[in-house]
MMTF fields as JSON, N, C-alpha, C and O atoms, coordinates in Angstrom:
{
  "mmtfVersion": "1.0.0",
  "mmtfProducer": "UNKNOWN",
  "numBonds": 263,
  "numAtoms": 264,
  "numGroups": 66,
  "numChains": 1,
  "numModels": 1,
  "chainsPerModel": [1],
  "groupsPerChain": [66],
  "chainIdList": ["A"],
  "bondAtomList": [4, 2, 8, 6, 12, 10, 16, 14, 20, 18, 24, 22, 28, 26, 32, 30, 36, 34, 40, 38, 44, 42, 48, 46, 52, 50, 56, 54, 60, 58, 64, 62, 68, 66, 72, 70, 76, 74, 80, 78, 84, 82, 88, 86, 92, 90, 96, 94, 100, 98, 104, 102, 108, 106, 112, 110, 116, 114, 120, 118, 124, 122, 128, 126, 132, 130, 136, 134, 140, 138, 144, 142, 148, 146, 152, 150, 156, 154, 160, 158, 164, 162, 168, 166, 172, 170, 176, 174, 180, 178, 184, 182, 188, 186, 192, 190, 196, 194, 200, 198, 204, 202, 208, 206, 212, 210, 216, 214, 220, 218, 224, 222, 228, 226, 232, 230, 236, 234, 240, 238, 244, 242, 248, 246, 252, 250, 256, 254, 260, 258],
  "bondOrderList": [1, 1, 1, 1, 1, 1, 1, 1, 1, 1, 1, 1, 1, 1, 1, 1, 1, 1, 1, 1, 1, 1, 1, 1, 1, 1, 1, 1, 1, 1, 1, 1, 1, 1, 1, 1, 1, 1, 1, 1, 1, 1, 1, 1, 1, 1, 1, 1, 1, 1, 1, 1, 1, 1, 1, 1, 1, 1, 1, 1, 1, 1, 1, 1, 1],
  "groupList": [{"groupName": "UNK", "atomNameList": ["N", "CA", "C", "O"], "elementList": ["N", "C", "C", "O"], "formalChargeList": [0, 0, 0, 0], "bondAtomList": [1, 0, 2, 1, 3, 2], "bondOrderList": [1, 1, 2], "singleLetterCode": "X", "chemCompType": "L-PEPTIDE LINKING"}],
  "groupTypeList": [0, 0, 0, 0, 0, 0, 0, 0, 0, 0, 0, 0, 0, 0, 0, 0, 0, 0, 0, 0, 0, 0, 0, 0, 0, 0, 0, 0, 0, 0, 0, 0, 0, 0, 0, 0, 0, 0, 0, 0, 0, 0, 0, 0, 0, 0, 0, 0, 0, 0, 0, 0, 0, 0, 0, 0, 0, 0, 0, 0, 0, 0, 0, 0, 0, 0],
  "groupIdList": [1, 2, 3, 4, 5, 6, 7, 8, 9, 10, 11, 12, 13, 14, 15, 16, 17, 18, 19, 20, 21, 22, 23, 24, 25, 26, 27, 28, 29, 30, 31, 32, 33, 34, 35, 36, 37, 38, 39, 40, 41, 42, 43, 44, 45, 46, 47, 48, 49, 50, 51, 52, 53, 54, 55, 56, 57, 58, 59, 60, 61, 62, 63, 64, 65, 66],
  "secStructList": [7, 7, 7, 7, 2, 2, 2, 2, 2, 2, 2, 2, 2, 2, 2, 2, 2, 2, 2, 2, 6, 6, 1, 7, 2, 2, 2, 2, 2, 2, 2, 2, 2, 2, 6, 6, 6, 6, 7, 6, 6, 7, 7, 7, 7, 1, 7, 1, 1, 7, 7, 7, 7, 7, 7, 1, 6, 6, 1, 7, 7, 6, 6, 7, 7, 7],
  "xCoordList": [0.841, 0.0, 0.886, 1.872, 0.525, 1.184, 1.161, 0.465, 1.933, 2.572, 2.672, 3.823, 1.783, 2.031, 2.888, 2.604, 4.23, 4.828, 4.371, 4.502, 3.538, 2.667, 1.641, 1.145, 1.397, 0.567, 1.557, 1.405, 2.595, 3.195, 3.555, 3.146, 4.401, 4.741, 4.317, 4.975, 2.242, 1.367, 1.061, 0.774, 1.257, 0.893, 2.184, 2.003, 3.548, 4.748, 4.602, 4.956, 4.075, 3.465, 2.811, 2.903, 1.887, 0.664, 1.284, 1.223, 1.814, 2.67, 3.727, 3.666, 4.563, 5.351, 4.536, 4.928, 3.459, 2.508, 1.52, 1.28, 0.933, 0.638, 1.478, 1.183, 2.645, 3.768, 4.13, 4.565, 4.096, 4.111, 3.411, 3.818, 2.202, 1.205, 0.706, -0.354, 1.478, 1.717, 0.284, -0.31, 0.038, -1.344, -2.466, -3.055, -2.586, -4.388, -4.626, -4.014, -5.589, -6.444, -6.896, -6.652, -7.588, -8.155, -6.517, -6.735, -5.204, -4.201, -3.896, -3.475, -4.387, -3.938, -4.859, -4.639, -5.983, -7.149, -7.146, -7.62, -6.394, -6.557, -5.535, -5.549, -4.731, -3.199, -3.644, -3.514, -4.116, -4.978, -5.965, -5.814, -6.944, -7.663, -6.454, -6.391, -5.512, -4.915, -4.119, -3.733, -4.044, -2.795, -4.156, -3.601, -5.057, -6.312, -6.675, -7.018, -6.56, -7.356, -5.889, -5.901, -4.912, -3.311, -3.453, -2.649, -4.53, -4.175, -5.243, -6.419, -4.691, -5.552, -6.393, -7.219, -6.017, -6.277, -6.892, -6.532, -7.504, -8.763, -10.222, -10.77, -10.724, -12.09, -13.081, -12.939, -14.204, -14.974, -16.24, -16.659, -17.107, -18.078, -19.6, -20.62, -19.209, -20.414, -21.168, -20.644, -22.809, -23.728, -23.025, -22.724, -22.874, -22.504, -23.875, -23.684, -25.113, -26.118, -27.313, -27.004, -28.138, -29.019, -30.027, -30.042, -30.747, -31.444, -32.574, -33.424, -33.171, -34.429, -35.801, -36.547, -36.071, -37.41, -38.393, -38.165, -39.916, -40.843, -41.551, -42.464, -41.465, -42.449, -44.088, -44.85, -44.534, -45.998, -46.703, -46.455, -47.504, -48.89, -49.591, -49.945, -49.714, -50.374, -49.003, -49.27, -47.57, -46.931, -46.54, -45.846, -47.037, -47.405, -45.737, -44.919, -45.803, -44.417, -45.243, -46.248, -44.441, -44.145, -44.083, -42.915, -45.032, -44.661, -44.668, -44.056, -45.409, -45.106, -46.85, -47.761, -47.001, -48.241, -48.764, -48.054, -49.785, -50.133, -51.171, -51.59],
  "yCoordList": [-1.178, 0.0, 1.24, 1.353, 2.038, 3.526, 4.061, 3.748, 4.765, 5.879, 7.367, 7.791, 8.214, 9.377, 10.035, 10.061, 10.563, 10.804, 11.743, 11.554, 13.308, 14.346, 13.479, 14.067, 12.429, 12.034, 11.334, 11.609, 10.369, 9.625, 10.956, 10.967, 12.188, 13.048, 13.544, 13.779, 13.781, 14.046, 13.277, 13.608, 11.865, 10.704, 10.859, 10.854, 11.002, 11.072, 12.022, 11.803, 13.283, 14.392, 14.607, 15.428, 13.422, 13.856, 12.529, 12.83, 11.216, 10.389, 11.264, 11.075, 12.092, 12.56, 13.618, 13.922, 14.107, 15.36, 14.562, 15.011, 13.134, 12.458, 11.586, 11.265, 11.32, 11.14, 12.101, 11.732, 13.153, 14.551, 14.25, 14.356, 13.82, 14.001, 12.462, 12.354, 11.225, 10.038, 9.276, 8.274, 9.976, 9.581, 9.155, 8.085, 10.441, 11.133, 11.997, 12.984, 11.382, 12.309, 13.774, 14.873, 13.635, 14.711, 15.529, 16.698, 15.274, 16.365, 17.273, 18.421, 16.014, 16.588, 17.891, 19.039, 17.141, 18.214, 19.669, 20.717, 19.381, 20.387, 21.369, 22.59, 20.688, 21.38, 22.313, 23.537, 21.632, 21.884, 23.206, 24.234, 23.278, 24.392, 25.412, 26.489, 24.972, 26.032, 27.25, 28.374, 26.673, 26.812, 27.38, 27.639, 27.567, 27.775, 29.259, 30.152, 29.4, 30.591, 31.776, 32.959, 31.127, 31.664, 32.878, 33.757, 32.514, 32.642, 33.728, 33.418, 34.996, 35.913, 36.213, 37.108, 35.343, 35.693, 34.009, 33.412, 33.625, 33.026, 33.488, 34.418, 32.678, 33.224, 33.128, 32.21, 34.332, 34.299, 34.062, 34.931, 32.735, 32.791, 32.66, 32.082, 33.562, 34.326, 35.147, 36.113, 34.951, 35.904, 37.253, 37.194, 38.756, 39.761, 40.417, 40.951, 40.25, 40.69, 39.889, 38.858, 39.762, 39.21, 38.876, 39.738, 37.765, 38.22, 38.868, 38.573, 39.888, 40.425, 40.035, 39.27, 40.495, 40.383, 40.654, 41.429, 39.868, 40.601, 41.448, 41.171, 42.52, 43.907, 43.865, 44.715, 42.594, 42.807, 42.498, 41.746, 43.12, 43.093, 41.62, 41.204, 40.991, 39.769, 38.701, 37.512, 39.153, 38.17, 37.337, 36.375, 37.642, 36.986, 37.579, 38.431, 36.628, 37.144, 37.48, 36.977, 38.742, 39.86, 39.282, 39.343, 38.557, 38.617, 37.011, 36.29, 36.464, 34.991, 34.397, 34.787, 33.4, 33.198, 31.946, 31.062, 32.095, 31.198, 29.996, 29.142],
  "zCoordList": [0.0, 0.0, 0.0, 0.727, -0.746, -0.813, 0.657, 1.623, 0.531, 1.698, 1.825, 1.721, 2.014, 1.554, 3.187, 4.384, 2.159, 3.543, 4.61, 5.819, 3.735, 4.729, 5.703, 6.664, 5.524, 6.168, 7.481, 8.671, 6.914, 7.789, 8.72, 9.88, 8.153, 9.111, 10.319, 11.332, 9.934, 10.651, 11.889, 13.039, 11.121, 12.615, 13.638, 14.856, 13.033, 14.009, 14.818, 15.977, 14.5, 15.024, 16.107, 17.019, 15.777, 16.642, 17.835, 19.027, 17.487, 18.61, 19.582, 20.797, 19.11, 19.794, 20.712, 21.838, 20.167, 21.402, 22.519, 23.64, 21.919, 23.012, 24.1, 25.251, 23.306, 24.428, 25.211, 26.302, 25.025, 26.148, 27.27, 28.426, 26.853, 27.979, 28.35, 28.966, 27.974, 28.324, 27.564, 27.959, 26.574, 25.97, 26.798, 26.951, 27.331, 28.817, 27.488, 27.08, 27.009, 25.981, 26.851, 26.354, 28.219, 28.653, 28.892, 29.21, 28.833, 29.35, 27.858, 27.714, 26.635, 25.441, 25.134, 24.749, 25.493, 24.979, 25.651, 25.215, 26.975, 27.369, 26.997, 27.16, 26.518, 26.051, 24.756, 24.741, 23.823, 22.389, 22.942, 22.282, 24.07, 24.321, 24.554, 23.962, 25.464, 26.35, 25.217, 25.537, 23.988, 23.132, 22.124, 21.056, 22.026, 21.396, 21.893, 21.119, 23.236, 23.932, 23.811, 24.151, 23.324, 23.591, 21.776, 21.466, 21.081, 19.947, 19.153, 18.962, 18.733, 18.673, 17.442, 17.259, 16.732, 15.397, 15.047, 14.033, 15.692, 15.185, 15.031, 15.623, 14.148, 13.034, 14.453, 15.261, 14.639, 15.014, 14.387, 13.623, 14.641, 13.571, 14.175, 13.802, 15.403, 15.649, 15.064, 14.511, 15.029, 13.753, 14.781, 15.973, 13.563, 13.454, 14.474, 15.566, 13.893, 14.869, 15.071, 14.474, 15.398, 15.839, 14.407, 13.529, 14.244, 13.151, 12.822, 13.662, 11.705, 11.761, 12.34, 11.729, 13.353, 13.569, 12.635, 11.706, 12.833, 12.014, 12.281, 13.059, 11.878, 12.317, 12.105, 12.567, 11.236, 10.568, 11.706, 12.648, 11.481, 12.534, 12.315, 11.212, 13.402, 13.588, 13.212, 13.04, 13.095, 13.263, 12.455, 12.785, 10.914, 10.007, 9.173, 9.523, 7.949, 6.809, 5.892, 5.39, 5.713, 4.201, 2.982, 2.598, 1.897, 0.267, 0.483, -0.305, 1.62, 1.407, 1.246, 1.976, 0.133, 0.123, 1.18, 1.661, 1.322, 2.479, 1.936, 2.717]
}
């Protein structure tokens, strides 16, 4: 079977960071948050504002047939 080495690299990667933490998923994970909250320039993909309410009387939608 083929070998793609970016991949092999990735798994050596990720063995040598759970050997850090003696492979305790909960010490990794927490390592992964800690190193997460450290970092300022991640995407916020919180809605910008809230979404439109409907203003029509009785509650009803605008241009929609019923």
């Amino acid at each position: 079977m083929w070998r793609d080495p970016i991949v092999a690299e990735i798994h050596q990667i990720r063995k040598a960071h759970a050997k850090r933490f003696n492979n305790d998923i909960h010490a990794i994970f927490a390592d992964i948050r800690r190193k997460q909250t450290n970092r300022p320039n991640l995407v916020d993909l919180s809605p910008a504002r809230p979404p439109a309410q409907c203003v029509a009387e009785g509650g009803g939608t605008y241009g929609v047939d019923k």
